[in-house]
C-alpha positions as protocol buffer text, in pm:
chain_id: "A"
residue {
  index: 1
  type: UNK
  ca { x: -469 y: -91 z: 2120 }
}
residue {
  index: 2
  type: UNK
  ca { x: -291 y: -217 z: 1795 }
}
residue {
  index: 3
  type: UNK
  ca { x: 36 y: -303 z: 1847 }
}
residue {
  index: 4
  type: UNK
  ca { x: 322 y: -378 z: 1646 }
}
residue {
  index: 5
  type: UNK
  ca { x: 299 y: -762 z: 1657 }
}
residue {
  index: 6
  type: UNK
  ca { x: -55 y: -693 z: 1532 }
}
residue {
  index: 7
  type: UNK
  ca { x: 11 y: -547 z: 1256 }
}
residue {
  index: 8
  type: UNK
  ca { x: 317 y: -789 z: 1145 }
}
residue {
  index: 9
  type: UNK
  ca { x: 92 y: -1047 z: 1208 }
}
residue {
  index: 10
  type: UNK
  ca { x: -160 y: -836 z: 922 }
}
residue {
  index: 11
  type: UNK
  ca { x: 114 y: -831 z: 694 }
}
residue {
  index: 12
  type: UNK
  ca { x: 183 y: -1217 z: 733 }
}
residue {
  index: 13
  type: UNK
  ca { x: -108 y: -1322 z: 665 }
}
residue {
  index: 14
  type: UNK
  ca { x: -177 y: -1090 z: 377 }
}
residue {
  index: 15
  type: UNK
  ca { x: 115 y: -1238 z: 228 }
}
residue {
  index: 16
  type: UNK
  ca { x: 21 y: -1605 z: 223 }
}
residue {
  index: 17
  type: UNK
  ca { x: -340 y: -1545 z: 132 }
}
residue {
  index: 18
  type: UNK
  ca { x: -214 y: -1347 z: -202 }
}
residue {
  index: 19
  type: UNK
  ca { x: 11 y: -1625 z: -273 }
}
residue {
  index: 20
  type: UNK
  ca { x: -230 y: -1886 z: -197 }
}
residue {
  index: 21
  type: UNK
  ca { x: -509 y: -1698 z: -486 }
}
residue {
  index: 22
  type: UNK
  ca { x: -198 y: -1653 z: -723 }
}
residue {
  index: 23
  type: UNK
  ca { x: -248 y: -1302 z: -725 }
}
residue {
  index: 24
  type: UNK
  ca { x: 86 y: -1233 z: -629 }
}
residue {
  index: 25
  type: UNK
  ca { x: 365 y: -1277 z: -863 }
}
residue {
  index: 26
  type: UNK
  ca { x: 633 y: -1161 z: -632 }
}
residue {
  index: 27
  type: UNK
  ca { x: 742 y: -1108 z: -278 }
}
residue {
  index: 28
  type: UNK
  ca { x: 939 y: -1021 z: 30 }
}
residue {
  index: 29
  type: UNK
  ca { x: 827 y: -1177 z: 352 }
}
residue {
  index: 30
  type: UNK
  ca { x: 775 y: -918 z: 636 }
}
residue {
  index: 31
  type: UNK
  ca { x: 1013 y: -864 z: 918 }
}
residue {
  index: 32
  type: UNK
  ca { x: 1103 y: -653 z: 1187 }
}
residue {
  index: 33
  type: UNK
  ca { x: 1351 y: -478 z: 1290 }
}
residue {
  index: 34
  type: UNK
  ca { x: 1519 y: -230 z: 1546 }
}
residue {
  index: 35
  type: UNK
  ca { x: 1594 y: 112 z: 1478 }
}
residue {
  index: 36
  type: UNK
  ca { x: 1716 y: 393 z: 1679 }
}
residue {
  index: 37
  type: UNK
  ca { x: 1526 y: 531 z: 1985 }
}
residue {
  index: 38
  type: UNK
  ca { x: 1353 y: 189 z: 2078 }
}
residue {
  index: 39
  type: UNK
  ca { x: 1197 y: 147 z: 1761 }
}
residue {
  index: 40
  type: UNK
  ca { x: 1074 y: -82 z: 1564 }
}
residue {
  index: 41
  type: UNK
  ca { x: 967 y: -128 z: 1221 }
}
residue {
  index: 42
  type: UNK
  ca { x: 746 y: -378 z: 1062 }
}
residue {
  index: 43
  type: UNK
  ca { x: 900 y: -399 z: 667 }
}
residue {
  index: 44
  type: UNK
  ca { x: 1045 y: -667 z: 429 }
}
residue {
  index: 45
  type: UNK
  ca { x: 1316 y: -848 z: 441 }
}
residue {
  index: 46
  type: UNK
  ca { x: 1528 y: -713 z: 140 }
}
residue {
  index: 47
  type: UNK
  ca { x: 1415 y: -348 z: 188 }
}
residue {
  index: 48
  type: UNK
  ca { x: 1682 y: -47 z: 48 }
}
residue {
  index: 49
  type: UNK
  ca { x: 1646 y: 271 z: 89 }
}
residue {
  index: 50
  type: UNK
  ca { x: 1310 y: 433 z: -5 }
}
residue {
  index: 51
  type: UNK
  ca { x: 1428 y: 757 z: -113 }
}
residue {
  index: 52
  type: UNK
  ca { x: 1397 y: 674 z: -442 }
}
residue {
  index: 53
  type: UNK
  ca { x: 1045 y: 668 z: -508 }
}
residue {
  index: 54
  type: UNK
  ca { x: 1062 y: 1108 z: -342 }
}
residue {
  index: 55
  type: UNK
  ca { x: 1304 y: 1178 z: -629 }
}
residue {
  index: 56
  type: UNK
  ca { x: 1187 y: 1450 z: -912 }
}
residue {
  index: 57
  type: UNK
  ca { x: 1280 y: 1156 z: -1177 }
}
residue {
  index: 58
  type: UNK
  ca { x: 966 y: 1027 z: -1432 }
}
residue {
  index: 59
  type: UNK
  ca { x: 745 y: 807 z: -1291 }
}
residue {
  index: 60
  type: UNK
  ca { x: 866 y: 496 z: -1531 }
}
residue {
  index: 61
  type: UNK
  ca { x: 1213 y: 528 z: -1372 }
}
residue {
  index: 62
  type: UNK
  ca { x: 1066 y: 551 z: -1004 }
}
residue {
  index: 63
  type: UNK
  ca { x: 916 y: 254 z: -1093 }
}
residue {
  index: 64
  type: UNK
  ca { x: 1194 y: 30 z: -1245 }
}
residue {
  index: 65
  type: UNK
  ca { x: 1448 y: 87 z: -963 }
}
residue {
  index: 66
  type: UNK
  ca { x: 1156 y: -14 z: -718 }
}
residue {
  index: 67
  type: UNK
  ca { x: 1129 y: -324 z: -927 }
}
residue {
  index: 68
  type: UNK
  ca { x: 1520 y: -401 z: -1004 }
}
residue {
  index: 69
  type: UNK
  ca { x: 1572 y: -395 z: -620 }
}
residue {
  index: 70
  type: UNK
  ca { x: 1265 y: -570 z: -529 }
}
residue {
  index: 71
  type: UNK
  ca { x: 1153 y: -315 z: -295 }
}
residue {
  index: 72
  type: UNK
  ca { x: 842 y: -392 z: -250 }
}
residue {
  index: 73
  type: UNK
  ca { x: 632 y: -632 z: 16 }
}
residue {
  index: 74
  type: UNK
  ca { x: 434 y: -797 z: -328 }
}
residue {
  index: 75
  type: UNK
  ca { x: 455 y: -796 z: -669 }
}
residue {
  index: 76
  type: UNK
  ca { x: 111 y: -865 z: -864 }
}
residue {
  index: 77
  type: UNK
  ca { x: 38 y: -1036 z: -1099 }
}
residue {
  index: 78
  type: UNK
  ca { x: 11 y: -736 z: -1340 }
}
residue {
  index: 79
  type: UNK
  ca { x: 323 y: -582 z: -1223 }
}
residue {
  index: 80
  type: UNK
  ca { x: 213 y: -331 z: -952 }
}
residue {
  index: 81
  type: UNK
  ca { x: 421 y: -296 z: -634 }
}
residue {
  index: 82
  type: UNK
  ca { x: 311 y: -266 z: -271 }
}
residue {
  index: 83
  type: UNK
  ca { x: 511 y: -104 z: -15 }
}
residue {
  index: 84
  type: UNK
  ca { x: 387 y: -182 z: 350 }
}
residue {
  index: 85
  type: UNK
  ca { x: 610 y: -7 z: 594 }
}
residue {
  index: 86
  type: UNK
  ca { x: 525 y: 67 z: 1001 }
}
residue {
  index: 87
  type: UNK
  ca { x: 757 y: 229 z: 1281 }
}
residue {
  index: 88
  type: UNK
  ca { x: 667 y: 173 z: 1611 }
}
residue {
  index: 89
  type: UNK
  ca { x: 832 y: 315 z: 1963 }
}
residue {
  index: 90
  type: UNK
  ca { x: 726 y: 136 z: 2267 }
}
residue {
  index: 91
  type: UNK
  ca { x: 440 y: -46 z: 2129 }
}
residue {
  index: 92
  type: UNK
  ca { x: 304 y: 299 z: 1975 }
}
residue {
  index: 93
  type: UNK
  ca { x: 201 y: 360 z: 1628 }
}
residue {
  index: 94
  type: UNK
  ca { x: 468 y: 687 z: 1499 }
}
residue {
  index: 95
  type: UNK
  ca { x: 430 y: 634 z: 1131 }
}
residue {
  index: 96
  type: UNK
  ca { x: 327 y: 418 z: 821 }
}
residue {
  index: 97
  type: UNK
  ca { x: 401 y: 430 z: 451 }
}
residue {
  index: 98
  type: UNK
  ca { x: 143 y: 229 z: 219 }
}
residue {
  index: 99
  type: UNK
  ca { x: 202 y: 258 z: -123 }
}
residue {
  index: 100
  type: UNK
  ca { x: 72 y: 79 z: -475 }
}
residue {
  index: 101
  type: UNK
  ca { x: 275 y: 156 z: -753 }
}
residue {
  index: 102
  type: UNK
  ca { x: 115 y: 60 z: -1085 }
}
residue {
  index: 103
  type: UNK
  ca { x: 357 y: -95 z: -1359 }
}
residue {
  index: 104
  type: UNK
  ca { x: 357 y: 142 z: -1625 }
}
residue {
  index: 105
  type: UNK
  ca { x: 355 y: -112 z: -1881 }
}
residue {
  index: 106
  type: UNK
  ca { x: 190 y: -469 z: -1840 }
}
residue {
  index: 107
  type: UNK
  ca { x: 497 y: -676 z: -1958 }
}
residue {
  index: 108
  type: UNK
  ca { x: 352 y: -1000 z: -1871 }
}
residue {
  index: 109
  type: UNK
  ca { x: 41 y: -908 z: -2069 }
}
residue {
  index: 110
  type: UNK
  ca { x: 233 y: -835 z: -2415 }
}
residue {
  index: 111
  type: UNK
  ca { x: 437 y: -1127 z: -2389 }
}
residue {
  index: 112
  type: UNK
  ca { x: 147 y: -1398 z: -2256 }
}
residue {
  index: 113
  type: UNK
  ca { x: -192 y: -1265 z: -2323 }
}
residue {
  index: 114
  type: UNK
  ca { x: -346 y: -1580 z: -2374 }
}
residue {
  index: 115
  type: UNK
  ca { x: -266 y: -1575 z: -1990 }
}
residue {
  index: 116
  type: UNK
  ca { x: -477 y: -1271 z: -1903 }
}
residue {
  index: 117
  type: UNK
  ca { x: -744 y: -1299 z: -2158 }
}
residue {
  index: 118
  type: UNK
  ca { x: -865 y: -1647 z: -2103 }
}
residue {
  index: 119
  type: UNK
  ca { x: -912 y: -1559 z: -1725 }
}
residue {
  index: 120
  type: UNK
  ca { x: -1254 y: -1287 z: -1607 }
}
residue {
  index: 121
  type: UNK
  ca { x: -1017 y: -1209 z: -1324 }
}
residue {
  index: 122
  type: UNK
  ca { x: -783 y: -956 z: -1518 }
}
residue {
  index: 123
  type: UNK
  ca { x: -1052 y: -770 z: -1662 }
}
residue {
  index: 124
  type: UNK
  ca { x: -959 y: -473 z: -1432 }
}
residue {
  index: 125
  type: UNK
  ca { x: -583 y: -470 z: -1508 }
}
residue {
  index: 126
  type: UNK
  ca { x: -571 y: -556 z: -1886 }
}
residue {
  index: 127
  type: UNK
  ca { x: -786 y: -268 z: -1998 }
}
residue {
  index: 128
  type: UNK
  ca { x: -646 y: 3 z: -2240 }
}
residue {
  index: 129
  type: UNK
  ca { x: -744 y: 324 z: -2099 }
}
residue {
  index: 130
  type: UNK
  ca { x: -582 y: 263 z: -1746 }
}
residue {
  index: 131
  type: UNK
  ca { x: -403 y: 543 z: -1650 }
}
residue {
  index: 132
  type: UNK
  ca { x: -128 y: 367 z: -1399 }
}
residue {
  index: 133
  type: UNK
  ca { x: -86 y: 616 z: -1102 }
}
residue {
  index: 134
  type: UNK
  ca { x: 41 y: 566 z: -790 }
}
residue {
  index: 135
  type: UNK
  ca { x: -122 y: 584 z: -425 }
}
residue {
  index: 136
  type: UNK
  ca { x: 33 y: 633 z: -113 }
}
residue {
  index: 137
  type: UNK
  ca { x: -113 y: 661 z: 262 }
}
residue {
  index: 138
  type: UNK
  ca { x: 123 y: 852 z: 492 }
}
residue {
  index: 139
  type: UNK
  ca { x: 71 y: 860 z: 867 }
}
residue {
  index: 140
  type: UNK
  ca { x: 336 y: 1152 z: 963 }
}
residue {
  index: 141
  type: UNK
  ca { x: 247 y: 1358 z: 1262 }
}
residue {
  index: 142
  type: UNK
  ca { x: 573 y: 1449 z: 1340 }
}
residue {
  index: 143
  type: UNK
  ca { x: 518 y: 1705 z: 1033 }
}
residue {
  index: 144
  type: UNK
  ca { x: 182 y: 1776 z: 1100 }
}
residue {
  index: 145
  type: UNK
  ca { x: 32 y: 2120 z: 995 }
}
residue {
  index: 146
  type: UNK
  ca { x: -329 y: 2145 z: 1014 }
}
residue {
  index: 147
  type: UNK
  ca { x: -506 y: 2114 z: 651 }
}
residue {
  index: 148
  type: UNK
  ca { x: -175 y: 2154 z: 516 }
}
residue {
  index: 149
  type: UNK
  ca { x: 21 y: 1852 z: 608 }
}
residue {
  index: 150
  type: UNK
  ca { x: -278 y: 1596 z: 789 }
}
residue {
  index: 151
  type: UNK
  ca { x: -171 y: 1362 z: 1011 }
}
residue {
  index: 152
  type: UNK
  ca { x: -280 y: 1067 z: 842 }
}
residue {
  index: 153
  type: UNK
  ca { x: -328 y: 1172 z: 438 }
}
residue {
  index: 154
  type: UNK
  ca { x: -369 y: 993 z: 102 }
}
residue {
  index: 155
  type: UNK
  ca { x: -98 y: 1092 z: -194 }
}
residue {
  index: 156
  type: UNK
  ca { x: -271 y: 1058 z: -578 }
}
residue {
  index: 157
  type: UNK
  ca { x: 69 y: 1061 z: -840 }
}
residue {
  index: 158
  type: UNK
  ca { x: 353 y: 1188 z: -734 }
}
residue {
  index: 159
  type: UNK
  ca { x: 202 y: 1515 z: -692 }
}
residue {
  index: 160
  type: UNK
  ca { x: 442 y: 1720 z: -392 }
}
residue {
  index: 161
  type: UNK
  ca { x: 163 y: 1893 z: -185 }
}
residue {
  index: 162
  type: UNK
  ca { x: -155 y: 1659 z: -272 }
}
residue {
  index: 163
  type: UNK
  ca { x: -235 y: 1535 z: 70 }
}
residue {
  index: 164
  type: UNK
  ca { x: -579 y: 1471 z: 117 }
}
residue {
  index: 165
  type: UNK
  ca { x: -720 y: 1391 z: 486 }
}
residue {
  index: 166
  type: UNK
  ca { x: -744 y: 1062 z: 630 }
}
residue {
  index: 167
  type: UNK
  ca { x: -976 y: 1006 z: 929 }
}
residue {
  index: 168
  type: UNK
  ca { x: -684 y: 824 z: 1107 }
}
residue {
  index: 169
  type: UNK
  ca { x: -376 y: 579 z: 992 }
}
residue {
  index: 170
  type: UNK
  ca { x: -451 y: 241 z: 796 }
}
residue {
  index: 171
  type: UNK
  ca { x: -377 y: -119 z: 926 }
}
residue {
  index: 172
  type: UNK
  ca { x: -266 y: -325 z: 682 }
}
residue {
  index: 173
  type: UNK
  ca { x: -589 y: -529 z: 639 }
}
residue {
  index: 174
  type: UNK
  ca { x: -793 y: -146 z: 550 }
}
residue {
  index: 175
  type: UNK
  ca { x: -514 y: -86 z: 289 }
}
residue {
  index: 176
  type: UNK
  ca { x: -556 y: -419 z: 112 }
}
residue {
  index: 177
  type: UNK
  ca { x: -904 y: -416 z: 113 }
}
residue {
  index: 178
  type: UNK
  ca { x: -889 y: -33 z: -46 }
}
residue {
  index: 179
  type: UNK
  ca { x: -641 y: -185 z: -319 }
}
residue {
  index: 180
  type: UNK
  ca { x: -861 y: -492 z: -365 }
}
residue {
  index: 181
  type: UNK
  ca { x: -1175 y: -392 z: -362 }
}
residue {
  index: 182
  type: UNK
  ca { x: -1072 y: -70 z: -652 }
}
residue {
  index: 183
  type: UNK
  ca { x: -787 y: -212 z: -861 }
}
residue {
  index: 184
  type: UNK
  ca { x: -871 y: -574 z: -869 }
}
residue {
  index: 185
  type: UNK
  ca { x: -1261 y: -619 z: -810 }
}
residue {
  index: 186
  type: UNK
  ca { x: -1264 y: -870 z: -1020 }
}
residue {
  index: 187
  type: UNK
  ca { x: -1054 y: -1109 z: -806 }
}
residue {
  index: 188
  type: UNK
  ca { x: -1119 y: -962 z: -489 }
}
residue {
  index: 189
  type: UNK
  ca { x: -1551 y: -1103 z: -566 }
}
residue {
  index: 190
  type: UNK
  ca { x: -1379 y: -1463 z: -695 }
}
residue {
  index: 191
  type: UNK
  ca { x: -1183 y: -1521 z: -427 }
}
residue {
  index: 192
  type: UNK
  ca { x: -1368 y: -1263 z: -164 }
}
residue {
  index: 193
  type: UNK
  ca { x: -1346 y: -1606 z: 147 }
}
residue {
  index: 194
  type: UNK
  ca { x: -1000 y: -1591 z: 111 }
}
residue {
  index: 195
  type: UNK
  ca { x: -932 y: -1241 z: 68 }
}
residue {
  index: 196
  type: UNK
  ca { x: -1159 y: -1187 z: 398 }
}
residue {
  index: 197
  type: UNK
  ca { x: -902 y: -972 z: 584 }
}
residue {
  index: 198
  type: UNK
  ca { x: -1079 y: -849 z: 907 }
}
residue {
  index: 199
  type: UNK
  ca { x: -1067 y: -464 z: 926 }
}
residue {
  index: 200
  type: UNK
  ca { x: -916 y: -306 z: 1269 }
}
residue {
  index: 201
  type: UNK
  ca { x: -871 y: 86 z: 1331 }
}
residue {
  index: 202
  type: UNK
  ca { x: -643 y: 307 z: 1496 }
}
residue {
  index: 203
  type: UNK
  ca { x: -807 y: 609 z: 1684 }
}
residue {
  index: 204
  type: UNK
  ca { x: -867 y: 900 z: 1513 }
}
residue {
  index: 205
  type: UNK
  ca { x: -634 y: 1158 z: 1392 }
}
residue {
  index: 206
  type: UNK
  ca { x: -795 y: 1392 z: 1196 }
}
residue {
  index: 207
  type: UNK
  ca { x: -884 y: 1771 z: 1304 }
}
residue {
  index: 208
  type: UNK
  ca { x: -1207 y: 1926 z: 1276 }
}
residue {
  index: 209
  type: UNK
  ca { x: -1123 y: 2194 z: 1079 }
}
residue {
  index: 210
  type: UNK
  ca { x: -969 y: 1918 z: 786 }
}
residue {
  index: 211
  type: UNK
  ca { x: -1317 y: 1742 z: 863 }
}
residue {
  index: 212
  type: UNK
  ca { x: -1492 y: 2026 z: 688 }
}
residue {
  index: 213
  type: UNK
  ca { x: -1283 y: 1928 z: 400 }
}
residue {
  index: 214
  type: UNK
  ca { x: -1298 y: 1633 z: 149 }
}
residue {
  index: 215
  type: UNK
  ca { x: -1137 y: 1349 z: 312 }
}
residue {
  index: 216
  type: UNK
  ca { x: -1117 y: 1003 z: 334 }
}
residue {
  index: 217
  type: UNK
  ca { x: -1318 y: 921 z: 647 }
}
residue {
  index: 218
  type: UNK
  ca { x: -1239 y: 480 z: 783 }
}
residue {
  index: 219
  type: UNK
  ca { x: -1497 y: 333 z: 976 }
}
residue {
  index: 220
  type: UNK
  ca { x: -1629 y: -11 z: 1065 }
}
């Protein structure tokens, strides 16, 4: 069974490997703490309130009030945000939020791009037809309705009822590796025996009806 100390243990260590590659450019070291109802949730020290990034409001404003508060676990080197967020109640997984939020503009870039260009390992940020949209995995069975609302589902934009099926919920090593491996290849291959994060998975959630659908299927 994954527990919660597992998984802050994940985010730990996620944290000081990203630093240690310079990949990260920002951050808020993980924490946990007590909620209601014997929970407990593994988030950042620093975190507000997330309601912010639900708000009808343009994507470019979602983005800047995530970044003027810092509410985020890193900040990349390109500007992207990454929210890793887990509740817990006695010991037992009862929802996650993982989210990447792309900058919608690559500041750093404009102002230093001797920084990015002399260096292969931005090739997959710096390019001019990225299309920044953001990804979020939700595990939220407490709203579950089959096909409809999945247990575990992936978010693409900020699109209100795209939620395609996920196999079961993410640890936080799976999510990095997914955000690696597809948004910074590059890096991930460079520095691929530091950025070694050992996948673990959470029993399955999905239905078999929502099998029969596209969906995102984890597996070892």
């Amino acid at each position: 069974m994954i527990t919660c100390s597992d998984i802050f243990k994940e985010v730990q260590n996620i944290t000081s490997k990203l630093i240690e590659v310079g990949l990260c450019d920002d951050q808020n070291y993980p924490s946990q703490q007590k909620v209601i109802n014997n929970q407990i949730m593994v988030c950042y020290s620093n975190m507000v309130d997330l309601s912010i990034a639900l708000k009808n409001i343009s994507y470019q404003d979602i983005y800047e009030e995530l970044n003027k508060q810092r509410n985020f676990n890193f900040k990349m080197l390109d500007g992207a945000l990454i929210q890793i967020l887990y509740t817990f109640q006695n010991n037992q997984l009862i929802s996650h939020r993982l989210a990447f939020f792309p900058s919608p503009f690559l500041e750093s870039f404009h102002n230093e791009p001797e920084i990015y260009e002399d260096d292969e390992i931005y090739a997959d940020i710096i390019a001019k037809d990225i299309l920044p949209t953001p990804i979020r995995f939700d595990y939220d069975p407490k709203n579950f309705s089959e096909i409809y609302h999945p247990k575990c589902h992936l978010t693409l934009g900020q699109f209100k009822n795209c939620r395609i099926p996920v196999s079961s919920p993410l640890t936080p090593n799976v999510f990095m590796n997914f955000i690696l491996q597809n948004f910074y290849n590059t890096a991930f291959i460079k520095y691929q025996q530091t950025l070694n994060f050992k996948a673990n998975l959470f029993p399955s959630t999905i239905t078999k009806i929502e099998e029969q659908l596209i969906h995102i299927s984890i597996k070892l």
